[in-house]
Each structure stands twice: as structure tokens, then as C-alpha cells.
C-alpha positions in Angstrom: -23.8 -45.0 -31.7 -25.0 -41.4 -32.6 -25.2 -40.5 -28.3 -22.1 -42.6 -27.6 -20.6 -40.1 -30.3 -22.3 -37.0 -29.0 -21.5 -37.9 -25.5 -17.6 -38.5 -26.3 -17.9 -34.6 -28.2 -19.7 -33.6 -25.4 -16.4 -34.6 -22.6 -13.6 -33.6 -25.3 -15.5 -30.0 -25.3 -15.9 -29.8 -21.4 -12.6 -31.1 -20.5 -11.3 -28.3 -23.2 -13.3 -25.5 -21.3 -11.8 -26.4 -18.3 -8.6 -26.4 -19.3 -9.1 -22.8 -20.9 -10.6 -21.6 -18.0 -8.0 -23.0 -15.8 -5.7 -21.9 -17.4 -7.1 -18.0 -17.9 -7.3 -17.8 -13.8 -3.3 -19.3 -13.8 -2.0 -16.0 -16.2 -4.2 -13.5 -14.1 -1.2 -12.1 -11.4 -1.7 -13.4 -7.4 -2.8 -11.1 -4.8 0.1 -11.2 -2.4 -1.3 -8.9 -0.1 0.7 -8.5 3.2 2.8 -11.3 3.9 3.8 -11.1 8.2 7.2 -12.6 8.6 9.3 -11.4 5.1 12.2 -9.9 5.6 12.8 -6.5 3.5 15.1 -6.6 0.5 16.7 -3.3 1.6 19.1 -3.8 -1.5 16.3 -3.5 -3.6 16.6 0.1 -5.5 13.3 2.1 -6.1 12.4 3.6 -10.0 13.8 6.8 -10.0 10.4 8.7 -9.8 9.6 6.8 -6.3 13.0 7.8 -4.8 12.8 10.9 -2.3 13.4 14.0 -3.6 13.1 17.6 -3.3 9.7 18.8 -6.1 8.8 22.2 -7.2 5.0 21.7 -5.5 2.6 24.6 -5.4 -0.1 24.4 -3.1 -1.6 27.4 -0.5 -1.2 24.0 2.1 1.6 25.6 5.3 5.1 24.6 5.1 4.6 20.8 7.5 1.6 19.7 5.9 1.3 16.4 4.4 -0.5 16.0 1.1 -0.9 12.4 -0.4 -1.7 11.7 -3.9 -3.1 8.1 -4.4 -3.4 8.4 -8.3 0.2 9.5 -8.2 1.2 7.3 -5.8 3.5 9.9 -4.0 3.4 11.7 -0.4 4.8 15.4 -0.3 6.2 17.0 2.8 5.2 20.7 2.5 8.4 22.9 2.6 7.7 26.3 1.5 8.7 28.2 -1.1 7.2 26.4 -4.0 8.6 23.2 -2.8 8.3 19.6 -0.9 10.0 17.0 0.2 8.3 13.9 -2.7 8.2 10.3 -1.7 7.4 7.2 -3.7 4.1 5.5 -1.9 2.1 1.9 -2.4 -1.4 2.9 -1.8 -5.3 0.7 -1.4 -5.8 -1.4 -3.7 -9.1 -1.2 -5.6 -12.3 -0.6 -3.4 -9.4 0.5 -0.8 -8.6 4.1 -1.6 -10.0 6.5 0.1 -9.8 10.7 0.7 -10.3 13.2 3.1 -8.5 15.5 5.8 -6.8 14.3 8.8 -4.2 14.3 11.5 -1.4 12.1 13.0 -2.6 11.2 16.3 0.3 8.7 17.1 3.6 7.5 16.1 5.9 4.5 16.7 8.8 2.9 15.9 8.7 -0.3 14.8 5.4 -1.0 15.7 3.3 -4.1 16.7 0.7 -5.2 14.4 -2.6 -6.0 14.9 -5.3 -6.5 11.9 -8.4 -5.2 12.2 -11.3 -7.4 12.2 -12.2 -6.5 9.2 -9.2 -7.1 7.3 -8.9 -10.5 9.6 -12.2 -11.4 7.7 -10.6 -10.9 4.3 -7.7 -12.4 4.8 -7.7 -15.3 7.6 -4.6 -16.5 7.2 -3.4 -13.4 9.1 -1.4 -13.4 12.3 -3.9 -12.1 15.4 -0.8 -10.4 16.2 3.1 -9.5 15.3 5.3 -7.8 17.5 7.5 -5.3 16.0 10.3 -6.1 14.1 12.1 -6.2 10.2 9.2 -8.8 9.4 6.4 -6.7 10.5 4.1 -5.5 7.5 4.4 -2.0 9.1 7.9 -1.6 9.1 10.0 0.6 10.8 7.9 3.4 11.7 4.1 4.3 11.7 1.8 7.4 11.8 -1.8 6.8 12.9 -4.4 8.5 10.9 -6.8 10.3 12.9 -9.4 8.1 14.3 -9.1 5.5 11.4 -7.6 2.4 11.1 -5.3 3.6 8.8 -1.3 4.6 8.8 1.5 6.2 6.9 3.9 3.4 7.9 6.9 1.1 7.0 6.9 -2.2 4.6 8.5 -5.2 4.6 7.8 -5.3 0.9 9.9 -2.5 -1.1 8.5 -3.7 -4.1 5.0 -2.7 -3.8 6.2 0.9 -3.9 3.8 2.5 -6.7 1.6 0.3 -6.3 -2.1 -0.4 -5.3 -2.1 -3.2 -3.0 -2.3 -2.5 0.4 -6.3 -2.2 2.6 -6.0 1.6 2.4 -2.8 2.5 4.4 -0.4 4.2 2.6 3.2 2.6 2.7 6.9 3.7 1.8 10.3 2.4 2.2 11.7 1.9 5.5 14.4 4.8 5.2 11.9 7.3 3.6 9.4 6.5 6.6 11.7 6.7 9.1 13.3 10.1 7.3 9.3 11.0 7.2 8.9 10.3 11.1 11.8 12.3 12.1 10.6 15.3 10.2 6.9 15.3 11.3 5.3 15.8 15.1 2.0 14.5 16.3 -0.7 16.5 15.0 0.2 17.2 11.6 -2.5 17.5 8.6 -2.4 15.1 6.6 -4.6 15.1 3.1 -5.3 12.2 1.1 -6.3 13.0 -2.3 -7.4 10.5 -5.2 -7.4 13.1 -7.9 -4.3 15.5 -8.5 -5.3 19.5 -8.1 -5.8 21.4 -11.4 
């Protein structure tokens, strides 16, 4: 009777832990990653510190330069004067980020997609390819980084603005990338910082 007992303790406690623990995994909030195929809320207004705006900005950077600030999850436009041109950014998510000097090699508007191996690994429930289009993950326009993999480009998904979510590109609105695009030629430096300047 004493192990029948012990035994019938022992299940009540399991079945409890798995409950707990199932239910822990439930609260924690879903990866959505890029989703191919949604169509842009374009009604959707940004929080007021992501909108584009003219900044004061002091840097020693030329008027044309791009500077991106992952921690701050903004892109400036260097103007001149003391000022840039500020845009609200969604940036890598967590083992993602990364820094460094570059230049925009490319552009396009509304680009194809096509995943990178690696991300293809990650995620396998990703198209091989998406032709360009309002559903495309990249948007309306794109920049290609150097000789990365990685863009200044479009979303599909307005809400990640000022966020960390994306495999290291760095994403905006489709309005401020396609005000971005028009303002910016082949060639131009781009820096990706992760820490602001003191």
C-alpha cells in the first residue's frame, strides 16, 4: 500500500511539473521572425521617437553619411550643420547585431528575396525564393551592405520598428526606406554602431 501511495504522489507531482513547465514555455513571447507573404499594415502609426525627423546630431562624419545605432535602434542621414535626417529602425535580434564600416554597393526597388543558406538553416520553413512585391520581407526598397549579406531595406512588418528581431539587416518602414533610397547613391558609408558615441 505504502508504493501504491508513493507511486500515486510520485504522477500527481510529475503531471504538476509538466504542467508548470508547459505552461512557463506558453507566457514566454513567439519568435515571429520574418513571415514571406504578409501584407504591411501601412495604417499602422510608428511611436513618435521612430517617426522621421530632422535631430540636432554632432558627429565629424560628412554631410551623406549614414550612421546606424543598433542600441538606439535609429539610422541618421548626415546633413551638416549639426543635424540629420533620424529614422526609427528594427535591428538583429540577439547574437545578430553586428558593427563595423561599410558601403552601399547596390540598390533596388522592391526587391526579390532570397535567404541565405544560413538563415534557410535556422528557419526552414522559408521560401527558397519571393519575388518582389508588398509581401516581400524586404519591402519596398533595399541597400546592399558592402560584401555582406546584409541590407538597409523595407518590411512587411511595421511593427517590429524598435525592435530586435530581424538576422542582422537593419529594417524601416516602407516610406522612410523609400524616402532613404531616394536621398542616398551607390557608394555611400554606411556605420553600424552597437554603442552610442560619448
Amino acid at each position: 500500500m505504502t508504493k501504491f501511495r508513493h507511486l500515486i504522489l510520485t504522477a500527481i507531482a510529475a503531471t504538476g511539473l509538466m504542467l508548470l513547465v508547459s505552461h512557463s514555455f506558453a507566457q514566454q513571447p513567439m519568435d515571429r521572425g520574418d513571415q514571406p507573404g504578409l501584407i504591411p499594415d501601412d495604417s499602422m502609426e510608428l511611436d513618435p521617437e521612430f517617426r522621421k525627423q530632422m535631430v540636432l546630431y554632432r558627429t565629424n562624419e560628412p554631410p551623406g553619411t549614414i550612421i546606424i545605432s543598433t542600441a538606439e535602434r535609429h539610422l541618421y542621414l548626415i546633413q551638416g550643420g549639426g543635424r540629420a535626417l533620424r529614422y526609427g529602425i528594427g535591428v538583429g535580434r540577439d547574437g545578430f547585431q553586428w558593427q563595423g564600416m561599410v558601403n552601399i554597393t547596390k540598390k533596388a526597388e522592391w526587391p526579390d528575396w532570397t535567404p541565405p543558406p544560413e538563415m534557410i538553416a535556422r528557419q526552414p520553413y522559408l521560401p527558397r525564393f519571393m519575388a518582389g512585391g508588398p509581401g516581400n520581407p524586404l519591402g519596398a526598397r533595399a541597400m546592399y551592405l558592402g560584401a555582406t549579406v546584409y541590407r538597409i531595406h523595407g518590411t512587411n512588418q511595421p511593427d517590429t520598428i524598435g525592435t530586435a528581431i530581424s538576422s542582422g539587416c537593419f529594417r524601416l518602414v516602407n516610406a522612410d526606406v523609400a524616402d532613404l533610397y531616394d536621398r542616398v547613391p551607390v557608394g555611400t558609408r554606411v556605420i553600424i554602431r552597437q554603442k552610442p558615441e560619448l
